[in-house]
C-alpha positions in Angstrom: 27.0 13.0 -11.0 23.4 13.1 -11.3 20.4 11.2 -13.5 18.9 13.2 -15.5 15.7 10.7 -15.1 16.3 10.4 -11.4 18.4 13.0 -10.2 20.1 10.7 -8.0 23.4 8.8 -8.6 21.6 5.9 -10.5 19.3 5.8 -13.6 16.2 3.8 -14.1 18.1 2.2 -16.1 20.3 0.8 -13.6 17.0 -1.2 -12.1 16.0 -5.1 -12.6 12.0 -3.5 -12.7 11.9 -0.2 -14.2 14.7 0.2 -17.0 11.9 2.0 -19.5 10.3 4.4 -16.8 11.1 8.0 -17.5 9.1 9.6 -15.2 7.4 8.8 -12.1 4.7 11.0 -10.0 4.8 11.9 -6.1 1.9 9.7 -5.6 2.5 8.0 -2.5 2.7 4.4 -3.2 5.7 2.0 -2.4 8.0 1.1 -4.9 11.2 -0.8 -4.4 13.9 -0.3 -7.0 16.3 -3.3 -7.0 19.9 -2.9 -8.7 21.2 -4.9 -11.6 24.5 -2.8 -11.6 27.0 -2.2 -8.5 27.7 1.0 -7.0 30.3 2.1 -4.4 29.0 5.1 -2.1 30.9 6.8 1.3 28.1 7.5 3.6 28.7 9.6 7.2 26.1 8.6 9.5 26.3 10.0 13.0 30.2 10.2 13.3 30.7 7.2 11.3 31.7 6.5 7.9 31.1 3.8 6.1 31.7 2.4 2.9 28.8 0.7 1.2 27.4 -0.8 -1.6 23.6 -0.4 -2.0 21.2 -3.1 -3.7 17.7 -1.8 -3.1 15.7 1.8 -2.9 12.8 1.9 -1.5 10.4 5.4 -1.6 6.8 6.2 -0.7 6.3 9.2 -2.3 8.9 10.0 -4.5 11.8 11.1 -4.9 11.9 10.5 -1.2 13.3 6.9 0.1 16.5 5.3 1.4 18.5 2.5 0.5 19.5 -0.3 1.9 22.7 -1.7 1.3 25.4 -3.5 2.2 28.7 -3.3 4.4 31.1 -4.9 6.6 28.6 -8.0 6.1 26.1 -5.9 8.0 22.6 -4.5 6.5 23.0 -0.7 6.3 20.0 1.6 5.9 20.7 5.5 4.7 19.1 8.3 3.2 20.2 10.3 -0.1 21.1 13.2 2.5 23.9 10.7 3.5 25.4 9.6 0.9 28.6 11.9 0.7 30.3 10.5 -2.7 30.0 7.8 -5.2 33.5 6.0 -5.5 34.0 5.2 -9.5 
């Protein structure tokens, strides 16, 4: 299920620092989105899968970015393109 603000799994909404953006440009400037709600998402990296529970996006130009997140008590970094499901 996709954002119709964000096309991604999450909403603005869903951040501590932008909950009233609607839109933002391609301009390339860093912007870190930091969760205030908890989301579940299977990622395959390399052969690996991993279950993990991202708290922060960070894109220079967006829509492009990754996440970083958290699993096994281990920092996890991943990409949208690796992000296989989000676990309700």
């Amino acid at each position: 299920m996709q954002s119709n603000d964000t096309e991604k799994f999450w909403s603005f909404k869903d951040t501590k620092t932008h909950k009233s953006v609607t839109y933002i440009s391609n301009v390339n400037v860093v912007r870190t989105f930091l969760f205030n709600r908890s989301f579940l998402v299977r990622i395959k990296l390399e052969k690996e899968t991993k279950y993990v529970i991202p708290y922060k996006y960070t894109s220079v130009k967006w829509p492009n970015g990754f996440y970083t997140g958290i699993s096994d008590n281990l920092l996890v970094m991943f990409t949208d393109d690796e992000i296989k499901d989000v676990v309700n």
